[in-house]
C-alpha positions as CSV (number, residue, x, y, z in Angstrom):
1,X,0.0,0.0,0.0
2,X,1.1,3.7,-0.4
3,X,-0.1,6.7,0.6
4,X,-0.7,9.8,-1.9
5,X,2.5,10.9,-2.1
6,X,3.8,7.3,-3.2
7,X,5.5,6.6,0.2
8,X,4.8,2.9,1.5
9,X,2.6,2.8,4.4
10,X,3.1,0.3,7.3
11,X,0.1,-1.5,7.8
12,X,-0.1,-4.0,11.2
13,X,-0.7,-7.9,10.8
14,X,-4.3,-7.1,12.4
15,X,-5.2,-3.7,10.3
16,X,-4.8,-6.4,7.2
17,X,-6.4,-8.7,9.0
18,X,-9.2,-5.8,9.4
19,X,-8.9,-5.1,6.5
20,X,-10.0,-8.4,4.3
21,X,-12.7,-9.3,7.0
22,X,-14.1,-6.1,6.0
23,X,-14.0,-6.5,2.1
24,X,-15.1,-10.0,2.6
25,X,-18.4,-8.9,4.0
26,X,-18.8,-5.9,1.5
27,X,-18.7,-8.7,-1.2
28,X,-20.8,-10.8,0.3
29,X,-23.3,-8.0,0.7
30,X,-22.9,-7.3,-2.8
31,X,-23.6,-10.5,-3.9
32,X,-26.8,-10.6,-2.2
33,X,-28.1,-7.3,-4.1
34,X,-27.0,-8.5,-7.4
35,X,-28.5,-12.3,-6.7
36,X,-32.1,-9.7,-6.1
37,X,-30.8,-8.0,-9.4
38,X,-30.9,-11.2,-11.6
39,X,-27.0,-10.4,-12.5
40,X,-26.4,-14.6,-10.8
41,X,-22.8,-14.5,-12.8
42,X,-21.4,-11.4,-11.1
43,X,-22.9,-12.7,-7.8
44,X,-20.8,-16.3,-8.1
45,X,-17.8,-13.5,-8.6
46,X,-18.4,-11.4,-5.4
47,X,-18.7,-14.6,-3.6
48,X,-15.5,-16.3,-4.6
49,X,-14.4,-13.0,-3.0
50,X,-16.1,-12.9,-0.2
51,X,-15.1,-16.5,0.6
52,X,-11.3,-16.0,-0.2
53,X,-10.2,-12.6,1.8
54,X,-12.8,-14.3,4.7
55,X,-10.4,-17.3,4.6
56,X,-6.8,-15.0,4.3
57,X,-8.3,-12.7,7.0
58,X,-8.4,-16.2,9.3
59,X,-5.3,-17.6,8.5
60,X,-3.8,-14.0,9.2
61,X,-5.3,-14.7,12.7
62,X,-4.3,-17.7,13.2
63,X,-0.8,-16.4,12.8
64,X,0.2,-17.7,9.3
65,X,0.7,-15.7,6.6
66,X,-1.6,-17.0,3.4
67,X,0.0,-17.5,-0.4
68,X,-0.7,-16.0,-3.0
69,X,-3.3,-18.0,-4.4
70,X,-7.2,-17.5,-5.6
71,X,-7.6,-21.1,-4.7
72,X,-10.6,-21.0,-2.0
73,X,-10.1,-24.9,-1.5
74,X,-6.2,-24.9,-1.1
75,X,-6.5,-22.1,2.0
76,X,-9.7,-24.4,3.4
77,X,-7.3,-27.1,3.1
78,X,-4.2,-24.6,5.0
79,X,-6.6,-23.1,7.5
80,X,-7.9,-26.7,8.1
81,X,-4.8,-28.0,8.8
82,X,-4.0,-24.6,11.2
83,X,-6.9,-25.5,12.9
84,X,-6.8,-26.8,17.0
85,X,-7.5,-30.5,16.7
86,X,-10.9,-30.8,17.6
87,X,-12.0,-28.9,14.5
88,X,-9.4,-30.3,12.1
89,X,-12.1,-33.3,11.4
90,X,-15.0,-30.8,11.2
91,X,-13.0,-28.7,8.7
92,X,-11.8,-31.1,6.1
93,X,-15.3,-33.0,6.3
94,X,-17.2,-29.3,4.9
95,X,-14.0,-29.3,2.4
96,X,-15.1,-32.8,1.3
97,X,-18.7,-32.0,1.5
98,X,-18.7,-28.5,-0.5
99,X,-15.9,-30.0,-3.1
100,X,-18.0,-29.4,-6.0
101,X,-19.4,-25.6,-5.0
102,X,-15.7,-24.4,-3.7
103,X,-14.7,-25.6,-7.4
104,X,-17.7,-23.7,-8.7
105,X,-16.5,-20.8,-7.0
106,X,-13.0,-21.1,-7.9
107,X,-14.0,-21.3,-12.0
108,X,-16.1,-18.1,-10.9
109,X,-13.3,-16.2,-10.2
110,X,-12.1,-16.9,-14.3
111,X,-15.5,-17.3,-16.2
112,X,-16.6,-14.0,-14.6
113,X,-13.9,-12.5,-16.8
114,X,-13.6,-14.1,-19.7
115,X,-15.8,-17.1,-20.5
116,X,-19.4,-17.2,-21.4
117,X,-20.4,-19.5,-18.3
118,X,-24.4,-18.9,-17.3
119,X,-24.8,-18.9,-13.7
120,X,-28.6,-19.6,-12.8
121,X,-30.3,-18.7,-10.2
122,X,-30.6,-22.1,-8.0
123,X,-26.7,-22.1,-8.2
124,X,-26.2,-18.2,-7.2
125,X,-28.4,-18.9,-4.5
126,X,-26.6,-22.4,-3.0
127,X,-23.3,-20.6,-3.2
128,X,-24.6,-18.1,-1.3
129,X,-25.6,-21.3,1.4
130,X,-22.2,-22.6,1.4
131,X,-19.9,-19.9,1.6
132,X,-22.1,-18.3,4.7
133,X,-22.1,-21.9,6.2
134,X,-18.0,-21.6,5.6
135,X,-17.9,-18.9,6.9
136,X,-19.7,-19.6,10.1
137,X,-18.0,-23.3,10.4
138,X,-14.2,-21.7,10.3
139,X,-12.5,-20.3,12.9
């Protein structure tokens, strides 16, 4: 980051951390209005989003610093793996059960862009499901 006059700015481990949790739920607050908009496409997008600064913002507080990667399965898999051992189970079970949607969400991120992928409204709408229930399962 830099500030106007092109100077770096020193940003804490928890102002990121701040930071990401706070895009993460302006994205999923987007998706919701453009799931009510019909625009189901742009709403997988915002929640591939959502779901992958959520997941950097945890592994940021679980004191690991997350790659550089726009895989939302691969940190699940990290943060599951961070996790204290009586959720370890928990978290790679939702991995497991939400393999297909994660994937979904992860082909969201490119298709968004660049290929002519049709979302419906069904899937927009079970995204939705399981990236809130991620959200709520990971700690």
């Amino acid at each position: 980051m830099t500030n106007e006059n092109g100077k770096g700015l020193v940003v804490t481990r928890k102002e990121e951390e701040e930071h990401l949790l706070g895009r993460s739920k302006q994205f999923l607050e987007t998706a919701e209005y453009q799931i009510a908009r019909g625009l189901y496409g742009l709403a997988a997008f915002s929640l591939e989003q959502a779901l992958q600064l959520f997941l950097k913002s945890k592994m940021l507080t679980a004191g690991a610093d997350f790659p550089r990667t726009h895989s939302v399965r691969t940190l699940l898999e990290i943060l599951s793996d961070l996790a204290p051992e009586e959720k370890k189970a928990s978290m790679k079970s939702m991995l497991n059960s939400y393999l297909l949607e994660l994937g979904m969400l992860e082909d969201a991120y490119i298709t968004s862009r660049y290929l002519p992928r049709e979302i419906k409204r069904d899937e927009a709408e079970r995204l939705m499901k399981v990236v809130k229930e991620v959200m709520e399962n990971v700690t």
